[in-house]
C-alpha positions in Angstrom: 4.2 1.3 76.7 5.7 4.4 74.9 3.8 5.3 71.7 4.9 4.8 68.6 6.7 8.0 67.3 6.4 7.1 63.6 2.9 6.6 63.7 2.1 10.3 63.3 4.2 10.5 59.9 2.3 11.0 56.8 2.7 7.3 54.3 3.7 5.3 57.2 1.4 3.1 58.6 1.7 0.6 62.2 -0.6 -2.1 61.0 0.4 -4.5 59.0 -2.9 -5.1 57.4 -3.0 -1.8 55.6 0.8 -2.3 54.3 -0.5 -5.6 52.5 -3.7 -3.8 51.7 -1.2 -0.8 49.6 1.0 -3.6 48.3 -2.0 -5.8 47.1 -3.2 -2.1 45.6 -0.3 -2.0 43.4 -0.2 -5.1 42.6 -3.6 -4.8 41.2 -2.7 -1.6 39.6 0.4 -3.4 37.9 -1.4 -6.6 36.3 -4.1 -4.1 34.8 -1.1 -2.0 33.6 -0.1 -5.1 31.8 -2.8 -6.3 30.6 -3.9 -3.0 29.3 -0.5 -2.9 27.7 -0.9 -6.7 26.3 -4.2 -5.8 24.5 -2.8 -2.6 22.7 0.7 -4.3 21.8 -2.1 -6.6 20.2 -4.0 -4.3 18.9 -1.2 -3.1 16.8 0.2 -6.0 16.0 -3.4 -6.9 14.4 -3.2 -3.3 12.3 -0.3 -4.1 10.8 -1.2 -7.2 9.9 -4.0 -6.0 8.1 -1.8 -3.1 6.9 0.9 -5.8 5.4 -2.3 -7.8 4.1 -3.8 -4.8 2.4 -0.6 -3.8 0.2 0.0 -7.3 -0.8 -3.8 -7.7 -2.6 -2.9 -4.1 -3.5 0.5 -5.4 -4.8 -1.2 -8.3 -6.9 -3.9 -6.2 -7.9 -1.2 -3.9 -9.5 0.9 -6.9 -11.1 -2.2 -8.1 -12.8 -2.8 -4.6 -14.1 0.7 -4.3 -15.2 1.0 -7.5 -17.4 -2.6 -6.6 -18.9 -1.1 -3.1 -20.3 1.9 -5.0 -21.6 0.0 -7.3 -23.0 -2.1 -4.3 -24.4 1.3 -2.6 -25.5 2.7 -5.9 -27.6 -0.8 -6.1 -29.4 -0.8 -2.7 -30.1 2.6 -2.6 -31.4 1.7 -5.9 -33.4 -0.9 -3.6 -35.0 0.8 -1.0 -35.5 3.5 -3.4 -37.7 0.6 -4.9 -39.6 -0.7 -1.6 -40.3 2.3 0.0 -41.6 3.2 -3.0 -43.9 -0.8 -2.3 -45.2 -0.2 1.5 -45.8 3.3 1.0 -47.7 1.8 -1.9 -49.7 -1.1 0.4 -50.5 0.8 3.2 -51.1 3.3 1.7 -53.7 -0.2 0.3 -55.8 -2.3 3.5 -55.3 -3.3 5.0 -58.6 -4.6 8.1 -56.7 -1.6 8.9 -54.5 1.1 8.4 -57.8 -1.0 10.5 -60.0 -1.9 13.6 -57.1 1.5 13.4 -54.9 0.7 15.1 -51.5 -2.1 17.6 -53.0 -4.6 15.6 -51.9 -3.3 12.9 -49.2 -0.4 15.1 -47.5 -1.0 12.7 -44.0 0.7 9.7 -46.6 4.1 10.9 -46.4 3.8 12.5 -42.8 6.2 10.9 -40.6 4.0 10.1 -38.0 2.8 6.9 -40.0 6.2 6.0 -41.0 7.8 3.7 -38.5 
């Protein structure tokens, strides 16, 4: 029998046993790529899941606050009105403010009540 030439070559292998051994190898080394891969496209799938969750209760969280400052803004305003109607009512009956015009009570007349 003549030897096998080939056999001397680095990589190259005459049994057959060792060429299903490789191939089984990377085989191996394939599914654990995979899998490896599986869990971390899961991983982040999960994270932004929890990422979406978290700025949706952040989202409601801000609506709430947003319609309790209206409401705070309308009441206010009401308040405001109610006030103003007081003052001018008072102002047009006050013995003290017809008799000593802006000597004494200059913040009457000041614009910043007048609305």
């Amino acid at each position: 029998m003549q030897p096998d030439s080939d056999s001397n070559e680095p990589g190259y292998s005459s049994s057959p046993s060792s060429c299903n051994r490789q191939d089984s190898s990377d085989d191996m080394k394939k599914v654990q790529r995979r899998e490896k891969n599986r869990i971390a496209a899961q991983k982040s799938r999960q994270r932004q899941t929890q990422k979406a969750d978290a700025l949706h209760i952040e989202s409601e969280s801000l609506e709430r606050l947003n319609s309790t400052l209206r409401r705070e803004i309308r009441l206010l305003r009401e308040e405001l009105k109610y006030l103003t109607c007081v003052l001018s009512t008072h102002q047009s009956i006050c013995v003290l403010s017809a008799t000593k015009q802006s000597a004494f009570q200059p913040h009457v007349a000041s614009p910043r009540y007048q609305q």
